[in-house]
PyMOL Python script that loads the backbone (N, CA, C, O; Angstrom):
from pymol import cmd

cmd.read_pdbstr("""\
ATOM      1  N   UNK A   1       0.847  -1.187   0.000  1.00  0.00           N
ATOM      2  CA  UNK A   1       0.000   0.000   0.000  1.00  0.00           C
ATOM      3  C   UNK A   1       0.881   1.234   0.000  1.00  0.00           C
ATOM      4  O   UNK A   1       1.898   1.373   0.679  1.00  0.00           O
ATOM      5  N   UNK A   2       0.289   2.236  -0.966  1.00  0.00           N
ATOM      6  CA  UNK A   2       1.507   3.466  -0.581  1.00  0.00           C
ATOM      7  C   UNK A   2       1.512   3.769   0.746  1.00  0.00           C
ATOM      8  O   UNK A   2       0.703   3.249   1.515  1.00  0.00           O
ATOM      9  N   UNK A   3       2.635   4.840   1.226  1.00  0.00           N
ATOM     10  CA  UNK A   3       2.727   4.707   2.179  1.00  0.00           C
ATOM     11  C   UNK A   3       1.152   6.429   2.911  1.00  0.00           C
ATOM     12  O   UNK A   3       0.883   7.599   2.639  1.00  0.00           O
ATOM     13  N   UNK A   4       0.763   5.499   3.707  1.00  0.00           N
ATOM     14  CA  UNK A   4      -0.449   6.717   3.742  1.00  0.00           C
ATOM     15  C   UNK A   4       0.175   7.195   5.631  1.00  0.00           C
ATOM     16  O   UNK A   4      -0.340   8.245   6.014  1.00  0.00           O
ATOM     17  N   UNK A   5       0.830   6.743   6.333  1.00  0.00           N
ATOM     18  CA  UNK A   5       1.373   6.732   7.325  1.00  0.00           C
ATOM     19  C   UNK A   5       0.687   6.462   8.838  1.00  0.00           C
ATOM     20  O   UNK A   5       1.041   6.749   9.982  1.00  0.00           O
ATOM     21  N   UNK A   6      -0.661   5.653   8.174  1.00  0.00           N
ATOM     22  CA  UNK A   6      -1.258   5.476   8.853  1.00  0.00           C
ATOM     23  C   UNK A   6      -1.457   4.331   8.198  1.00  0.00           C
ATOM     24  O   UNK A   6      -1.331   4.266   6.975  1.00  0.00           O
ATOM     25  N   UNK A   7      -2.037   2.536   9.509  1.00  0.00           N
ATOM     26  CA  UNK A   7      -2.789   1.703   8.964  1.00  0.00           C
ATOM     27  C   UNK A   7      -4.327   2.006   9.001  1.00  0.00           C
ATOM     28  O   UNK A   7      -4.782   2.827   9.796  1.00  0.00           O
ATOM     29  N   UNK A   8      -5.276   1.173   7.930  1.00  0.00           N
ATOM     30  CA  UNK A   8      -6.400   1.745   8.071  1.00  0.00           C
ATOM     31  C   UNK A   8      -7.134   0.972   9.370  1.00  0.00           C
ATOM     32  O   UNK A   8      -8.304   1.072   9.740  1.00  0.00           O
ATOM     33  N   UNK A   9      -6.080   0.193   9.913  1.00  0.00           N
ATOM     34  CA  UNK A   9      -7.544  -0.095  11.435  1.00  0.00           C
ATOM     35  C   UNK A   9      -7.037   0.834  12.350  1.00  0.00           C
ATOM     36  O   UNK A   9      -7.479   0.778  13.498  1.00  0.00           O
ATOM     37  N   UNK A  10      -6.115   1.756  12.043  1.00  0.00           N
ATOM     38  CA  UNK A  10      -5.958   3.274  12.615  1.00  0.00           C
ATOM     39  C   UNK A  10      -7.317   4.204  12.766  1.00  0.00           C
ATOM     40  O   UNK A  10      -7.640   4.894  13.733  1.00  0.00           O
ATOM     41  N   UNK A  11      -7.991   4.018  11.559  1.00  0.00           N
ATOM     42  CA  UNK A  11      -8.433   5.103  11.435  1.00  0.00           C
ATOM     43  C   UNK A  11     -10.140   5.119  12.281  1.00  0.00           C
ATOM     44  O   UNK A  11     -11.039   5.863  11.888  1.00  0.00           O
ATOM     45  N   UNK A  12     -10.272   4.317  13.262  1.00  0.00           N
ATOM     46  CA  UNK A  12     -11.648   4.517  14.119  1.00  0.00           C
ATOM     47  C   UNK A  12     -10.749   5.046  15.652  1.00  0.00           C
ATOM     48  O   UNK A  12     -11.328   5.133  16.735  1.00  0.00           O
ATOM     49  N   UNK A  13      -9.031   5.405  15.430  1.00  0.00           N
ATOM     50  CA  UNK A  13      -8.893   5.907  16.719  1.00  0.00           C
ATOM     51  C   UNK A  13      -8.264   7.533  16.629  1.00  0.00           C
ATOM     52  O   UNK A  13      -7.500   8.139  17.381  1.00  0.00           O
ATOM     53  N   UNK A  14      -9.079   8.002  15.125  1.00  0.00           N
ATOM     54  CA  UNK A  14      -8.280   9.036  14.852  1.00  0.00           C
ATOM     55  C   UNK A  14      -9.411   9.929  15.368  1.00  0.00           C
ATOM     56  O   UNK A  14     -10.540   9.510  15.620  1.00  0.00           O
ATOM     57  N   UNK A  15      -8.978  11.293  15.511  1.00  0.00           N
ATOM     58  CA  UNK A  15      -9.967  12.408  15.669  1.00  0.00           C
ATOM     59  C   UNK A  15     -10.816  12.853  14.306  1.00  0.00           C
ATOM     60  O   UNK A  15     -10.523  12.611  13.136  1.00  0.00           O
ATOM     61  N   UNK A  16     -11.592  13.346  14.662  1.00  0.00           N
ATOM     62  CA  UNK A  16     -11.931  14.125  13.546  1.00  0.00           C
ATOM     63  C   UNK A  16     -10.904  15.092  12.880  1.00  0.00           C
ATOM     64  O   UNK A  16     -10.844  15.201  11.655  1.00  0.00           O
ATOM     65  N   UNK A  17     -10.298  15.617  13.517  1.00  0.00           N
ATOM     66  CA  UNK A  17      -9.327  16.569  12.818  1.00  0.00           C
ATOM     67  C   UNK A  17      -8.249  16.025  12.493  1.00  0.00           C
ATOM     68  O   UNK A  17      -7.529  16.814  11.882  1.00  0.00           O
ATOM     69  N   UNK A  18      -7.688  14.739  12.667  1.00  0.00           N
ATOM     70  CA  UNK A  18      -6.465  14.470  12.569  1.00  0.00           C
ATOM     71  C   UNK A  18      -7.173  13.293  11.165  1.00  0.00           C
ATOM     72  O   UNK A  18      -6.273  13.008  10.374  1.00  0.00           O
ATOM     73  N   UNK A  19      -8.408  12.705  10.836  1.00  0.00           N
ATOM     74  CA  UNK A  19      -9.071  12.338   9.869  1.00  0.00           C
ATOM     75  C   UNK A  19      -8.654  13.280   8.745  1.00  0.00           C
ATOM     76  O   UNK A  19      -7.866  13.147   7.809  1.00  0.00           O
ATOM     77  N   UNK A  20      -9.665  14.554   9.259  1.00  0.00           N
ATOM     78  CA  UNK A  20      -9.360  15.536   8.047  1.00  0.00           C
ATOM     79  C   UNK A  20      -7.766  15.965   7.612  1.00  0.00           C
ATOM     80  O   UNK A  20      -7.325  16.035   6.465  1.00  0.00           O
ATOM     81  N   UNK A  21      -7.315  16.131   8.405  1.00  0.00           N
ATOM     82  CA  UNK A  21      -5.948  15.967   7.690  1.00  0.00           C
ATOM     83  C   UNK A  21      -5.371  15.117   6.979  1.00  0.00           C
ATOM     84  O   UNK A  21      -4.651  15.437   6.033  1.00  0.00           O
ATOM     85  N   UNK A  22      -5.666  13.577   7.430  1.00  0.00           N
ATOM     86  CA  UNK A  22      -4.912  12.608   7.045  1.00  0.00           C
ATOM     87  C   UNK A  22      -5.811  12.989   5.511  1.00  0.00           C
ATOM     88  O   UNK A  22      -5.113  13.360   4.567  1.00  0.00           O
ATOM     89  N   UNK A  23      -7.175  12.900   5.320  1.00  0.00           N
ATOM     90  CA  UNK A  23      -7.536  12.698   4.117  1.00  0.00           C
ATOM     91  C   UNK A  23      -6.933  13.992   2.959  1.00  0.00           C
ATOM     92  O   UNK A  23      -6.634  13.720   1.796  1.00  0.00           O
ATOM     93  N   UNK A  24      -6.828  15.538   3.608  1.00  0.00           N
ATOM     94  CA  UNK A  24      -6.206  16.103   2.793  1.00  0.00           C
ATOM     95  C   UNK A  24      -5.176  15.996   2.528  1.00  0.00           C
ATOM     96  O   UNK A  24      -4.976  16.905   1.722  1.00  0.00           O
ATOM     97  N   UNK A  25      -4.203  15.405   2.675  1.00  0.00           N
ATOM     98  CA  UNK A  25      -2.350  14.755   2.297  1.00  0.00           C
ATOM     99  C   UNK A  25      -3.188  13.479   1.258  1.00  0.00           C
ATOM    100  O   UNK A  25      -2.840  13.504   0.078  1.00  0.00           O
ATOM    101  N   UNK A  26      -3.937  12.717   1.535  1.00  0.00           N
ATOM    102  CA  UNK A  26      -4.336  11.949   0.544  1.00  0.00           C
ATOM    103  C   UNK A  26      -4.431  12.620  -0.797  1.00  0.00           C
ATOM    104  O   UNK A  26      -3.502  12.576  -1.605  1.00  0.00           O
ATOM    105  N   UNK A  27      -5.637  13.282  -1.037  1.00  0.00           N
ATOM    106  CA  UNK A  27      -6.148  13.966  -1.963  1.00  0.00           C
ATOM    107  C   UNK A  27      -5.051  15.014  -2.444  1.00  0.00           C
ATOM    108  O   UNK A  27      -5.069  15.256  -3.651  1.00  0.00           O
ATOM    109  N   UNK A  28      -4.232  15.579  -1.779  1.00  0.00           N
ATOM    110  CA  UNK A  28      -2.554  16.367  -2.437  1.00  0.00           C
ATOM    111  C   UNK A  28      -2.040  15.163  -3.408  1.00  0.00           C
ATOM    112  O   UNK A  28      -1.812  15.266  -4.613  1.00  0.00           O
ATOM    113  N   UNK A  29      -1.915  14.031  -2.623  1.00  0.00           N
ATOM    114  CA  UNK A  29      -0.866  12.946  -3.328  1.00  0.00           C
ATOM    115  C   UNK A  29      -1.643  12.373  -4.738  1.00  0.00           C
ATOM    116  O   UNK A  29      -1.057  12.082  -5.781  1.00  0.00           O
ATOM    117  N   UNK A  30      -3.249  12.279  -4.475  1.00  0.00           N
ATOM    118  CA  UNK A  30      -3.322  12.001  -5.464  1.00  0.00           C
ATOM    119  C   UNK A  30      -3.755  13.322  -6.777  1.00  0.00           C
ATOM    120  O   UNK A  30      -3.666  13.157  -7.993  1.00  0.00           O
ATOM    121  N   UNK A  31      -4.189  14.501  -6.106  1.00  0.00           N
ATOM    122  CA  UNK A  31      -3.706  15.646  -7.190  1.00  0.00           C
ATOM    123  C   UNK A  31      -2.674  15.517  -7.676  1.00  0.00           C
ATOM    124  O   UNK A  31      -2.657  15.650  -8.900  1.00  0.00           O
ATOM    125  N   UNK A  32      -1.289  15.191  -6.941  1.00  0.00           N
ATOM    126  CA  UNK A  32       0.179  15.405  -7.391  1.00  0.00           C
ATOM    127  C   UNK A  32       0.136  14.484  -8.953  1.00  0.00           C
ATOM    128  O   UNK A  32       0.690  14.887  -9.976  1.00  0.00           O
ATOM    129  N   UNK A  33      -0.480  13.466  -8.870  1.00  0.00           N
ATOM    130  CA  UNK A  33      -0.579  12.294 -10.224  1.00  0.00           C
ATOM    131  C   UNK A  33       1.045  11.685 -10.327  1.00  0.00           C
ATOM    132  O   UNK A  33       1.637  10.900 -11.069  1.00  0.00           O
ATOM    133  N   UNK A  34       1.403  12.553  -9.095  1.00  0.00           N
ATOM    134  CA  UNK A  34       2.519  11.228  -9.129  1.00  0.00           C
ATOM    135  C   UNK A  34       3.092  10.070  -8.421  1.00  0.00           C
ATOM    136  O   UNK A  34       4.175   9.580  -8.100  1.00  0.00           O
ATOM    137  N   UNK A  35       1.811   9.880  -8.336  1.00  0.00           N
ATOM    138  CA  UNK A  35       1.735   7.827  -7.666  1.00  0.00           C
ATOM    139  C   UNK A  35       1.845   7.261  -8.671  1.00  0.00           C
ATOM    140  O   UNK A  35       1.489   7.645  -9.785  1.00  0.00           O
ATOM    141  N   UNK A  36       2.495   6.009  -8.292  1.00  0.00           N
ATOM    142  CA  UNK A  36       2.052   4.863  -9.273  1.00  0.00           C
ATOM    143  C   UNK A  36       0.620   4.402  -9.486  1.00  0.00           C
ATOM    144  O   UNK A  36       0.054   4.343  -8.394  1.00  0.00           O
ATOM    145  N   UNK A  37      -0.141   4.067 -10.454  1.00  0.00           N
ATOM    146  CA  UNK A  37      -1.520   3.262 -10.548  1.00  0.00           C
ATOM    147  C   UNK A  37      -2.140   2.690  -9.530  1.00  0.00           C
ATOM    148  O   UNK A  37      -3.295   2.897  -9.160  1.00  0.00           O
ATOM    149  N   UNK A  38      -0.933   1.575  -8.840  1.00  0.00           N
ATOM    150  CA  UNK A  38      -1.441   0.698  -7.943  1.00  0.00           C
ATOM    151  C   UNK A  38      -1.648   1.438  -6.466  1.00  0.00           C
ATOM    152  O   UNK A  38      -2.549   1.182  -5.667  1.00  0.00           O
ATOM    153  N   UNK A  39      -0.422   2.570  -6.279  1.00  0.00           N
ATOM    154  CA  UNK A  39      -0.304   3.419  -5.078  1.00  0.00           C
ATOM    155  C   UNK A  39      -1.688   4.005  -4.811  1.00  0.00           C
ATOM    156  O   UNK A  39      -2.199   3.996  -3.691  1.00  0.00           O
ATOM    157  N   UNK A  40      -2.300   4.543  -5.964  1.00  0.00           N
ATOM    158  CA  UNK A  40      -3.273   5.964  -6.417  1.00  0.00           C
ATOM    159  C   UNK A  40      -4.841   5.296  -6.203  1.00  0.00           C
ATOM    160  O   UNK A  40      -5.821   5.999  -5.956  1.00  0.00           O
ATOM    161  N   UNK A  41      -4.877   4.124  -6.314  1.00  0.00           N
ATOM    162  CA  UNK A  41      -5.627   2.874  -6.391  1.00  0.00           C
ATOM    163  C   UNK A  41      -5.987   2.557  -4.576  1.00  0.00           C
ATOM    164  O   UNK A  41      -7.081   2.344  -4.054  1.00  0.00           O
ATOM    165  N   UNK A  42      -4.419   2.640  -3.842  1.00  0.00           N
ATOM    166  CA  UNK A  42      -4.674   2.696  -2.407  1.00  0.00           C
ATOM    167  C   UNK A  42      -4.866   3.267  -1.588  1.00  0.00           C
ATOM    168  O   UNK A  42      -5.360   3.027  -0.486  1.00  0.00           O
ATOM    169  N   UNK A  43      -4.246   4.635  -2.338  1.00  0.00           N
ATOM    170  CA  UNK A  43      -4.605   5.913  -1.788  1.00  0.00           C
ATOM    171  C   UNK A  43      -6.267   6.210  -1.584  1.00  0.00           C
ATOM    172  O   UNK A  43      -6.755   6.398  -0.470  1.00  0.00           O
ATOM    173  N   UNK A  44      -6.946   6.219  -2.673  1.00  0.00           N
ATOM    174  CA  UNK A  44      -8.072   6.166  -3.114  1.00  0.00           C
ATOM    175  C   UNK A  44      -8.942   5.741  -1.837  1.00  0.00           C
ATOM    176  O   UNK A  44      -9.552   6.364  -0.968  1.00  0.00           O
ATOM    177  N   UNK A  45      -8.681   4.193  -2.170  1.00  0.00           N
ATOM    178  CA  UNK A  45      -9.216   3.209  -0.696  1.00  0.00           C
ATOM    179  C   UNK A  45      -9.173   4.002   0.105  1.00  0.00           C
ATOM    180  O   UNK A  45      -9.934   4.966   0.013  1.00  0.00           O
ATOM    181  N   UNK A  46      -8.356   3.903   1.084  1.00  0.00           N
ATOM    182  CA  UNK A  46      -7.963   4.852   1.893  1.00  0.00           C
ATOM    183  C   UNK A  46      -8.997   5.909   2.280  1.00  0.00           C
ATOM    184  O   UNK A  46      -9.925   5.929   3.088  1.00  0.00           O
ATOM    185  N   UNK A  47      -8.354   7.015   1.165  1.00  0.00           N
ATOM    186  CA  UNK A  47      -9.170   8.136   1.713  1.00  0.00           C
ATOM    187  C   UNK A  47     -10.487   7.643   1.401  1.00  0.00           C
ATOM    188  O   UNK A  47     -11.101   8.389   2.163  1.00  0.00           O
ATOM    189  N   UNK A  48     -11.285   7.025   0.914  1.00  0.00           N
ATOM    190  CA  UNK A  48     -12.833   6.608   1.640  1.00  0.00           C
ATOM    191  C   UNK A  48     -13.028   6.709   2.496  1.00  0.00           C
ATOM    192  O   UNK A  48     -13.783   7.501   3.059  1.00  0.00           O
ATOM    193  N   UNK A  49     -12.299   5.803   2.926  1.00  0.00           N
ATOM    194  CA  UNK A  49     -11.835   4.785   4.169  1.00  0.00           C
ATOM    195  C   UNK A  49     -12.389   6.143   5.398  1.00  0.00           C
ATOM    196  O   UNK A  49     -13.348   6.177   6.168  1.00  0.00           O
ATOM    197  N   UNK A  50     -11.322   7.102   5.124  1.00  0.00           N
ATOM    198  CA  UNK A  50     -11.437   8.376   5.878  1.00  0.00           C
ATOM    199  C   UNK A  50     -12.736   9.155   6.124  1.00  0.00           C
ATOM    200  O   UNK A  50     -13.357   9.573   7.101  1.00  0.00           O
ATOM    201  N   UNK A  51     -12.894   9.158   4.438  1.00  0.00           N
ATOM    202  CA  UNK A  51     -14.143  10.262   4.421  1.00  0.00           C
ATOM    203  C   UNK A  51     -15.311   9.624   5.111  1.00  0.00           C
ATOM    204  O   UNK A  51     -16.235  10.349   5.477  1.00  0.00           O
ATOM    205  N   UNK A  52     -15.358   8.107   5.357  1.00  0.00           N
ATOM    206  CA  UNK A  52     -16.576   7.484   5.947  1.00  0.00           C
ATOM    207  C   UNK A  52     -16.197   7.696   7.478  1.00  0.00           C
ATOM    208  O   UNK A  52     -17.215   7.732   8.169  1.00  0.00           O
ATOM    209  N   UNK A  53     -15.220   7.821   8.079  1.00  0.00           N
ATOM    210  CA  UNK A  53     -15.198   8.075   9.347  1.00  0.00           C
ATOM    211  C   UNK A  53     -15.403   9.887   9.657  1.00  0.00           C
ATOM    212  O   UNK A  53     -15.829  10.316  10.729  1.00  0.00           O
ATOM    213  N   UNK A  54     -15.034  10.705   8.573  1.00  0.00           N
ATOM    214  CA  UNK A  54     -15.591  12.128   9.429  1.00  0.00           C
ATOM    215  C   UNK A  54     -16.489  12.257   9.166  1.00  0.00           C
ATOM    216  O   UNK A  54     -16.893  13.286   9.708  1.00  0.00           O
ATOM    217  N   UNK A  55     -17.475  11.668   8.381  1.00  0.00           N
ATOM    218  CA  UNK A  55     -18.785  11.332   7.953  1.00  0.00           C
ATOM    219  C   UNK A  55     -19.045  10.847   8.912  1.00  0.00           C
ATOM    220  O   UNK A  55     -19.884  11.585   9.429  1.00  0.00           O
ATOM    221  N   UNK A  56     -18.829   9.878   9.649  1.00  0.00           N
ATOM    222  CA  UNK A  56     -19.646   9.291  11.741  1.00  0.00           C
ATOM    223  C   UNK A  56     -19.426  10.176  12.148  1.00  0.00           C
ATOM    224  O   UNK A  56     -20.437  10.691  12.625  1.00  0.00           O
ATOM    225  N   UNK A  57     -18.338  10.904  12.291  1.00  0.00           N
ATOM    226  CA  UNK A  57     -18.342  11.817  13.668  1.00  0.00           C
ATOM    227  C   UNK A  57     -18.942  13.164  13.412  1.00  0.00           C
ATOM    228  O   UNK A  57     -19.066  14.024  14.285  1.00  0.00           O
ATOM    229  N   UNK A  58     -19.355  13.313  12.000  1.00  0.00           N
ATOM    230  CA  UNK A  58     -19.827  14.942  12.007  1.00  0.00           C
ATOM    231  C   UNK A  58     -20.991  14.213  12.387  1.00  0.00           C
ATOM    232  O   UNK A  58     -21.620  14.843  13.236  1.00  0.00           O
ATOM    233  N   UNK A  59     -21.752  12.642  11.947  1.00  0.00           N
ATOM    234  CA  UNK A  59     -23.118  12.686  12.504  1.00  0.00           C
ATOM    235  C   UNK A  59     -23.384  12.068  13.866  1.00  0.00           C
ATOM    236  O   UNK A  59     -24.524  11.663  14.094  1.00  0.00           O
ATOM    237  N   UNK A  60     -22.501  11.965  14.731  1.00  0.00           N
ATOM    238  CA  UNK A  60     -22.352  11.608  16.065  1.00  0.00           C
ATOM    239  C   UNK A  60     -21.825  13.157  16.683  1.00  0.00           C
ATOM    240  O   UNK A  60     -21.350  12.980  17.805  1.00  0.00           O
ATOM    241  N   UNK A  61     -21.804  13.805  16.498  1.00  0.00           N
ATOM    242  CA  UNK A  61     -21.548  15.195  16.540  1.00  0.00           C
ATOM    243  C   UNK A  61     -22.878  16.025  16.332  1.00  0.00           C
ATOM    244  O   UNK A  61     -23.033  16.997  17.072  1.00  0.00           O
ATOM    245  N   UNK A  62     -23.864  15.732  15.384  1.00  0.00           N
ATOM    246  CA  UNK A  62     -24.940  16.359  15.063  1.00  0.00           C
ATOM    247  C   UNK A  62     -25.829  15.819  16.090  1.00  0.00           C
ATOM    248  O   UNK A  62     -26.610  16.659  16.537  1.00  0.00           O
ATOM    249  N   UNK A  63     -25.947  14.352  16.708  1.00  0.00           N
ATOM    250  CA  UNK A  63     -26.829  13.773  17.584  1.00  0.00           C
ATOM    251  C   UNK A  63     -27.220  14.216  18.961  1.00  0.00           C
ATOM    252  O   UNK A  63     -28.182  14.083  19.717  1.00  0.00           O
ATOM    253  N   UNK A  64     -25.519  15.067  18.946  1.00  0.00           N
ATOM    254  CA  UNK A  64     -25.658  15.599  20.723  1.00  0.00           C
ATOM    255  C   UNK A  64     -25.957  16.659  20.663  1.00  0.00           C
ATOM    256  O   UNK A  64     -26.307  17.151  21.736  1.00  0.00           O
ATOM    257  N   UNK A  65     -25.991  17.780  19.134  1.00  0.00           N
ATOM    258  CA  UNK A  65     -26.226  18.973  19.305  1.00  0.00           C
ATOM    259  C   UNK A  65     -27.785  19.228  19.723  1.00  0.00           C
ATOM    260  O   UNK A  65     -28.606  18.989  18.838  1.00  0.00           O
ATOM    261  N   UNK A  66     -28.202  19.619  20.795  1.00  0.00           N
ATOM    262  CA  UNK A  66     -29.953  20.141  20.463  1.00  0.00           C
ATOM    263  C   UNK A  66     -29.637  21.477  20.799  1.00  0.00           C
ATOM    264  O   UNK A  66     -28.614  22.034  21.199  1.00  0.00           O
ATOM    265  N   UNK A  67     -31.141  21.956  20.447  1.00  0.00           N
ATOM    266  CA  UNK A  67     -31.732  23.349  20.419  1.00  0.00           C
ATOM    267  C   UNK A  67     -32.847  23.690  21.443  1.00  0.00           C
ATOM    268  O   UNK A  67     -33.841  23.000  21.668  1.00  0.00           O
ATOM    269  N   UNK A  68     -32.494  24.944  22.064  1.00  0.00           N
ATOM    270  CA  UNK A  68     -33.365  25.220  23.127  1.00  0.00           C
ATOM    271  C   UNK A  68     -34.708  25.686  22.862  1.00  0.00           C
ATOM    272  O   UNK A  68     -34.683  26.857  22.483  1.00  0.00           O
ATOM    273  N   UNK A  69     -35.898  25.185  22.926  1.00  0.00           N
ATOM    274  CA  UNK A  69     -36.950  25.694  23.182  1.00  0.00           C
ATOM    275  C   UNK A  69     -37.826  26.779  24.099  1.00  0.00           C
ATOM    276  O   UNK A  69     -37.909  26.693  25.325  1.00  0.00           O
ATOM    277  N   UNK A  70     -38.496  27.868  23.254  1.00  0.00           N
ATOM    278  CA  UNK A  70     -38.695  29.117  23.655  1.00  0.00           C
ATOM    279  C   UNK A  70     -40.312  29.121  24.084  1.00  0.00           C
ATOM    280  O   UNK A  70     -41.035  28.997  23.095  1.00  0.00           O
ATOM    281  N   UNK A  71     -40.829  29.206  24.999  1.00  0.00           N
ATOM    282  CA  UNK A  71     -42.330  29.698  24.583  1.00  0.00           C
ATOM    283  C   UNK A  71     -42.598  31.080  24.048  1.00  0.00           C
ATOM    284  O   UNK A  71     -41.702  31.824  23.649  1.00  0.00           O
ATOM    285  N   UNK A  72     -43.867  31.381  24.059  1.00  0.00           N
ATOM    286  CA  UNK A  72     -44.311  32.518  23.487  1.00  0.00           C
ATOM    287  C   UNK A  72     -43.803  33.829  23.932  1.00  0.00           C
ATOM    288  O   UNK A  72     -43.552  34.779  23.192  1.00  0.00           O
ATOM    289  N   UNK A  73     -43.667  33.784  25.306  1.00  0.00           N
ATOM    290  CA  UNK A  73     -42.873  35.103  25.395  1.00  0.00           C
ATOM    291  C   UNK A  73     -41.607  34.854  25.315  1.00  0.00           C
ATOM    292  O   UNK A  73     -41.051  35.935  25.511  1.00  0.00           O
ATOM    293  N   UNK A  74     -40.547  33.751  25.074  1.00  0.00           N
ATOM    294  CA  UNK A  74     -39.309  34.288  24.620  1.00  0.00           C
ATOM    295  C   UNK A  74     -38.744  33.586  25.913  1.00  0.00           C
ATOM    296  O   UNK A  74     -37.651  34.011  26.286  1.00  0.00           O
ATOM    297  N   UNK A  75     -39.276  32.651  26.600  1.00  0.00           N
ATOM    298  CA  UNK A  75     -38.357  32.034  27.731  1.00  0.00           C
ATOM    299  C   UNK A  75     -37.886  30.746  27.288  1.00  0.00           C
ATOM    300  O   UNK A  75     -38.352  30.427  26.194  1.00  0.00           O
ATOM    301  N   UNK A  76     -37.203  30.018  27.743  1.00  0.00           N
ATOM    302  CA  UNK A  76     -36.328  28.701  27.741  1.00  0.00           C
ATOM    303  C   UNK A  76     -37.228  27.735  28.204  1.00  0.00           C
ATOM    304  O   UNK A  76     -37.398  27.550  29.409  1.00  0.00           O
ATOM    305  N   UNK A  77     -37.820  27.101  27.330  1.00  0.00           N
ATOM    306  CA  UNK A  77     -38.599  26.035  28.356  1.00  0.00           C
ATOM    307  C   UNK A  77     -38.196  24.229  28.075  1.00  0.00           C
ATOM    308  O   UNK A  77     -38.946  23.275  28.285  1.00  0.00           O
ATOM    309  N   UNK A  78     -36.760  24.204  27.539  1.00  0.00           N
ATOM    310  CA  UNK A  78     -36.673  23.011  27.835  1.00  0.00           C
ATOM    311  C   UNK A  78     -35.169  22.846  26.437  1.00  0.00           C
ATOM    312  O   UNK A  78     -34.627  23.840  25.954  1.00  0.00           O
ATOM    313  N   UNK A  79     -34.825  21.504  26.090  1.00  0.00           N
ATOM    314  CA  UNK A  79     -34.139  21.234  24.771  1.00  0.00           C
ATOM    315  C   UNK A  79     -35.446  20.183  23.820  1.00  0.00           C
ATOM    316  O   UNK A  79     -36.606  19.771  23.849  1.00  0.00           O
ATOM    317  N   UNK A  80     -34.105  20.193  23.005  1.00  0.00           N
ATOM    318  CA  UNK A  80     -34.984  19.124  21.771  1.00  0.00           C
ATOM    319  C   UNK A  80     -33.921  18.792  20.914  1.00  0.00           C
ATOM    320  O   UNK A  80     -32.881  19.423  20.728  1.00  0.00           O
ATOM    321  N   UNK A  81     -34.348  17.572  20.335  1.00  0.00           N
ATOM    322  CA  UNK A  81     -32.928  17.316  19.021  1.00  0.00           C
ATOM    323  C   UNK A  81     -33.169  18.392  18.319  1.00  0.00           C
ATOM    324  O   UNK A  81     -34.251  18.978  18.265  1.00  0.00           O
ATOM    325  N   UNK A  82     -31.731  18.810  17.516  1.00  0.00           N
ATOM    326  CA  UNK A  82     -32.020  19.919  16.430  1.00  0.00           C
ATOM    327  C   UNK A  82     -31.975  18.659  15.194  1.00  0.00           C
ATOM    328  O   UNK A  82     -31.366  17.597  15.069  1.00  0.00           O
ATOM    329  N   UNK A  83     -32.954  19.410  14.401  1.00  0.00           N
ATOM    330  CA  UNK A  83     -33.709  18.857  12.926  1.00  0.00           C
ATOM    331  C   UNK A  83     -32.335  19.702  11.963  1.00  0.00           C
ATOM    332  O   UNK A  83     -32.232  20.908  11.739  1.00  0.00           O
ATOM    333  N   UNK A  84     -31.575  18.785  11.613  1.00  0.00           N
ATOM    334  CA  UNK A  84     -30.741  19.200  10.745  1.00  0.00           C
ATOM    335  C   UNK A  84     -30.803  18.986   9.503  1.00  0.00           C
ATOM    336  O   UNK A  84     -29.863  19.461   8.866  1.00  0.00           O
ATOM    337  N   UNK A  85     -32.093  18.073   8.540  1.00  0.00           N
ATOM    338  CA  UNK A  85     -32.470  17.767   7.723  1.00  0.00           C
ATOM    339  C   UNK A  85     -33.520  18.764   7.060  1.00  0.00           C
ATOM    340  O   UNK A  85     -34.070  18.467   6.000  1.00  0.00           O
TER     341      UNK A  85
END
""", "prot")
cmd.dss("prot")
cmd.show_as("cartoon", "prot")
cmd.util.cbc("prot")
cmd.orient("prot")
């Protein structure tokens, strides 16, 4: 596998931010077009690999966000999931 400097059963102990990084050095290497076929091929894998994990955590991230509920005059009367759809 090229070298991505990470293995991929790494990647459920990465952060979100250290995800997004790893996947943008991916996507450089394979802009660069200068991998080999087979490298560019693993790279590829890979950054899936990635994009499906900051893909969980932005939506394990969206699950805990709620929104406060107001009554009519403008007070706080409780939370709720926020409807992000």
């Amino acid at each position: 596998m090229a070298d991505t400097g990470l293995d991929t059963k790494d990647i459920a102990n990465l952060s979100f931010e250290e995800a997004m990084a790893a996947l943008e050095q991916v996507v450089a290497k394979l802009e660069s077009g200068n991998a080999p076929l087979e490298d560019s091929i693993n790279l590829y894998t890979y950054g899936t690999k990635l994009k499906a994990h900051c893909e969980a955590k932005l939506k394990d991230a969206q699950a805990k966000i709620e929104k406060i509920t107001l009554d009519a005059a403008g007070n706080a009367t409780g939370t709720e999931p926020l409807d992000v759809e």
